[in-house]
matplotlib code that plots the C-alpha trace (Angstrom):
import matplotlib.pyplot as plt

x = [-46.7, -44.2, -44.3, -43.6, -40.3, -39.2, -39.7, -38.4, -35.1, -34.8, -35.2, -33.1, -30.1, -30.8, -30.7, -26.8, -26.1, -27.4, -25.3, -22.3, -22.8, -23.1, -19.9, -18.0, -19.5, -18.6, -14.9, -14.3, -15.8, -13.3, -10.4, -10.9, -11.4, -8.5, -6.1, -8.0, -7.4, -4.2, -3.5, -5.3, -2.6, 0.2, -1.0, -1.4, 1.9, 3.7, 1.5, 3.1, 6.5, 6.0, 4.5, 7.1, 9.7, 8.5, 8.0, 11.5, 12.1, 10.2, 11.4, 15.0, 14.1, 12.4, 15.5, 17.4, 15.0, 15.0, 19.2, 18.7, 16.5, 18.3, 21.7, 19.5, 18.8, 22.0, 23.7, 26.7, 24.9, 22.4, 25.4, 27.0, 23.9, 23.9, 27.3, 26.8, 23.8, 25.0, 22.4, 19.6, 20.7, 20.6, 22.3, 21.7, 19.9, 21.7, 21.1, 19.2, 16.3, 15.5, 12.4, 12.1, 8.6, 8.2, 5.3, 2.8, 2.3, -1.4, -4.2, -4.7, -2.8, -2.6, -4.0, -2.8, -1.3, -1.6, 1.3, 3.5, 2.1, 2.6, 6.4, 6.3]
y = [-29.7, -32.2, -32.2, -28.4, -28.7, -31.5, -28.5, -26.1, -28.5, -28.6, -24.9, -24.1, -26.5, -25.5, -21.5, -21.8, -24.6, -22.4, -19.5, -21.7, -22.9, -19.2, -18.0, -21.1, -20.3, -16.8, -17.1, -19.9, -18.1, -15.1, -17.1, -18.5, -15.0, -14.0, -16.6, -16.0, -12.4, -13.2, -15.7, -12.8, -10.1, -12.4, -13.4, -9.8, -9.2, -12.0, -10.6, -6.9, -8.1, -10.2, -7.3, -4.8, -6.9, -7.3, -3.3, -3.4, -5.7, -3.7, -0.3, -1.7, -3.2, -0.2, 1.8, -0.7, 0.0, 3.9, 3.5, 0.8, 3.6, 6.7, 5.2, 3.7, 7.2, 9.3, 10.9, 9.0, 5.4, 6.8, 7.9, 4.3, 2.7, 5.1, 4.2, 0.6, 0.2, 2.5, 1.0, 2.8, 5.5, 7.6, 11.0, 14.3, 17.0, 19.7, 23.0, 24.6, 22.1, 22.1, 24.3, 25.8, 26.7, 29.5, 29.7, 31.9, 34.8, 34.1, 36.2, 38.1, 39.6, 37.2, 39.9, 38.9, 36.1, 34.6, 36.6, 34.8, 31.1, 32.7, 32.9, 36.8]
z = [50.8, 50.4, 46.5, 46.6, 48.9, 46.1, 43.6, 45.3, 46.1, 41.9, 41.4, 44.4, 42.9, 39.3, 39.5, 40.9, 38.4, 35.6, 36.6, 37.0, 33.3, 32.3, 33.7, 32.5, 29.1, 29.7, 30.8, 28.0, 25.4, 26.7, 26.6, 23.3, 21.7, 23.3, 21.6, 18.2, 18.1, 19.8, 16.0, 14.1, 15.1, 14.6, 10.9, 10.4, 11.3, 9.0, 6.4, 7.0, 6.8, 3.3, 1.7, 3.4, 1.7, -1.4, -2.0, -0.8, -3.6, -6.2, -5.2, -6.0, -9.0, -10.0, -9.4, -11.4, -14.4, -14.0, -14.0, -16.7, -19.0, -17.8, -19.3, -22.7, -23.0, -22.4, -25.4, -25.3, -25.4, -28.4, -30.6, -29.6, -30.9, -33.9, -34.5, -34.2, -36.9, -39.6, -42.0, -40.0, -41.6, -38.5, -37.6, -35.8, -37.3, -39.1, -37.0, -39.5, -39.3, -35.3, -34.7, -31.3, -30.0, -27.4, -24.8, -25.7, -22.7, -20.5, -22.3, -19.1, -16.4, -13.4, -9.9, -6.3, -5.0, -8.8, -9.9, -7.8, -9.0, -12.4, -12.4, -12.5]

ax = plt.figure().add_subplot(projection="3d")
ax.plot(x, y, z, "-o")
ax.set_aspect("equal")
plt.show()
Protein backbone atom coordinates (compact mmCIF):
# COMPACT_ATOMS: atom_id res chain seq x y z
CA UNK A 1 0.00 0.00 0.00
CA UNK A 2 2.69 2.29 0.50
CA UNK A 3 3.64 2.60 -3.21
CA UNK A 4 0.03 3.62 -4.00
CA UNK A 5 -0.11 6.58 -1.31
CA UNK A 6 3.37 7.81 -3.13
CA UNK A 7 1.05 7.85 -6.31
CA UNK A 8 -1.55 9.17 -5.18
CA UNK A 9 0.68 12.05 -3.32
CA UNK A 10 1.90 12.84 -7.31
CA UNK A 11 -1.61 12.81 -8.83
CA UNK A 12 -3.04 14.59 -5.83
CA UNK A 13 -0.18 17.54 -6.32
CA UNK A 14 -0.25 17.34 -10.05
CA UNK A 15 -4.13 17.82 -10.87
CA UNK A 16 -4.02 21.49 -8.96
CA UNK A 17 -0.58 22.17 -10.54
CA UNK A 18 -2.06 21.34 -13.95
CA UNK A 19 -5.07 23.58 -13.50
CA UNK A 20 -2.88 26.35 -12.16
CA UNK A 21 -0.80 26.20 -15.47
CA UNK A 22 -4.09 26.26 -17.39
CA UNK A 23 -5.45 29.39 -15.94
CA UNK A 24 -1.99 31.10 -16.06
CA UNK A 25 -2.00 30.06 -19.73
CA UNK A 26 -5.52 31.18 -19.89
CA UNK A 27 -5.30 34.76 -18.36
CA UNK A 28 -1.79 35.41 -20.20
CA UNK A 29 -2.98 34.35 -23.37
CA UNK A 30 -6.08 36.92 -22.57
CA UNK A 31 -3.99 39.71 -21.83
CA UNK A 32 -1.74 39.45 -24.64
CA UNK A 33 -4.76 39.38 -27.16
CA UNK A 34 -6.03 42.22 -25.45
CA UNK A 35 -2.94 44.48 -26.11
CA UNK A 36 -2.71 43.05 -29.80
CA UNK A 37 -6.09 43.96 -30.75
CA UNK A 38 -5.59 46.89 -28.48
CA UNK A 39 -2.22 47.76 -31.46
CA UNK A 40 -4.55 46.50 -34.20
CA UNK A 41 -7.29 49.29 -33.57
CA UNK A 42 -4.82 51.93 -33.10
CA UNK A 43 -2.99 51.03 -36.52
CA UNK A 44 -6.28 50.97 -38.00
CA UNK A 45 -6.95 54.20 -36.84
CA UNK A 46 -3.61 56.03 -38.09
CA UNK A 47 -4.34 54.22 -41.23
CA UNK A 48 -7.97 56.02 -41.45
CA UNK A 49 -6.60 59.35 -40.87
CA UNK A 50 -3.69 59.03 -43.81
CA UNK A 51 -6.15 57.99 -46.23
CA UNK A 52 -8.91 60.60 -44.91
CA UNK A 53 -6.31 63.18 -45.66
CA UNK A 54 -5.17 62.33 -48.65
CA UNK A 55 -8.86 62.20 -50.28
CA UNK A 56 -8.94 65.48 -48.69
CA UNK A 57 -5.91 66.26 -50.68
CA UNK A 58 -7.26 64.76 -53.95
CA UNK A 59 -10.79 66.14 -53.71
CA UNK A 60 -8.98 69.75 -53.67
CA UNK A 61 -6.87 69.02 -56.27
CA UNK A 62 -9.62 67.74 -58.18
CA UNK A 63 -11.44 70.85 -57.75
CA UNK A 64 -8.47 72.78 -58.76
CA UNK A 65 -8.47 70.72 -62.10
CA UNK A 66 -12.33 71.08 -62.75
CA UNK A 67 -11.77 75.19 -62.13
CA UNK A 68 -8.49 74.78 -64.06
CA UNK A 69 -10.68 73.03 -67.28
CA UNK A 70 -13.85 74.99 -66.71
CA UNK A 71 -11.90 78.42 -67.28
CA UNK A 72 -9.68 76.42 -70.47
CA UNK A 73 -13.01 76.05 -71.73
CA UNK A 74 -15.04 79.37 -71.26
CA UNK A 75 -15.68 81.52 -74.28
CA UNK A 76 -13.72 84.26 -73.36
CA UNK A 77 -10.35 82.26 -72.77
CA UNK A 78 -11.07 80.18 -76.38
CA UNK A 79 -11.34 83.47 -78.37
CA UNK A 80 -8.04 84.69 -76.29
CA UNK A 81 -6.31 81.64 -77.48
CA UNK A 82 -7.93 82.11 -80.98
CA UNK A 83 -6.67 85.53 -80.92
CA UNK A 84 -3.28 84.66 -79.81
CA UNK A 85 -2.38 81.94 -82.66
CA UNK A 86 -3.83 83.60 -85.67
CA UNK A 87 -1.91 81.19 -87.91
CA UNK A 88 -4.36 78.35 -86.86
CA UNK A 89 -6.43 79.84 -88.94
CA UNK A 90 -9.25 79.61 -86.51
CA UNK A 91 -12.70 81.43 -86.28
CA UNK A 92 -16.40 80.99 -85.40
CA UNK A 93 -18.67 79.60 -87.70
CA UNK A 94 -20.76 81.80 -89.95
CA UNK A 95 -24.50 81.19 -88.80
CA UNK A 96 -25.50 79.73 -91.85
CA UNK A 97 -23.25 76.68 -91.45
CA UNK A 98 -24.42 75.43 -87.66
CA UNK A 99 -26.81 72.45 -88.06
CA UNK A 100 -29.15 71.97 -85.16
CA UNK A 101 -30.49 68.40 -84.66
CA UNK A 102 -33.99 67.90 -82.88
CA UNK A 103 -34.91 64.77 -80.80
CA UNK A 104 -36.98 62.58 -82.52
CA UNK A 105 -40.60 62.06 -80.41
CA UNK A 106 -40.68 58.11 -78.69
CA UNK A 107 -42.36 55.70 -81.20
CA UNK A 108 -45.09 54.95 -78.78
CA UNK A 109 -47.11 56.73 -76.32
CA UNK A 110 -45.54 56.39 -72.75
CA UNK A 111 -49.12 54.77 -70.30
CA UNK A 112 -49.08 55.52 -66.41
CA UNK A 113 -46.59 56.62 -64.29
CA UNK A 114 -44.21 56.62 -67.52
CA UNK A 115 -45.72 59.74 -68.73
CA UNK A 116 -44.40 61.59 -65.97
CA UNK A 117 -40.53 60.03 -66.35
CA UNK A 118 -41.23 61.00 -70.07
CA UNK A 119 -41.16 64.80 -69.59
CA UNK A 120 -44.89 65.03 -70.69
Amino acid sequence: MAGNRRNQAAAIWFAPALKAFLLCLFFGGSGVGYVWQQNQIKDLGRQIKLRESRRDQLLKENKQYRDEFARACSPVELDRRVKKHPELGLAAPAFGKILRLVDAAPATEPRGNERHFAGN
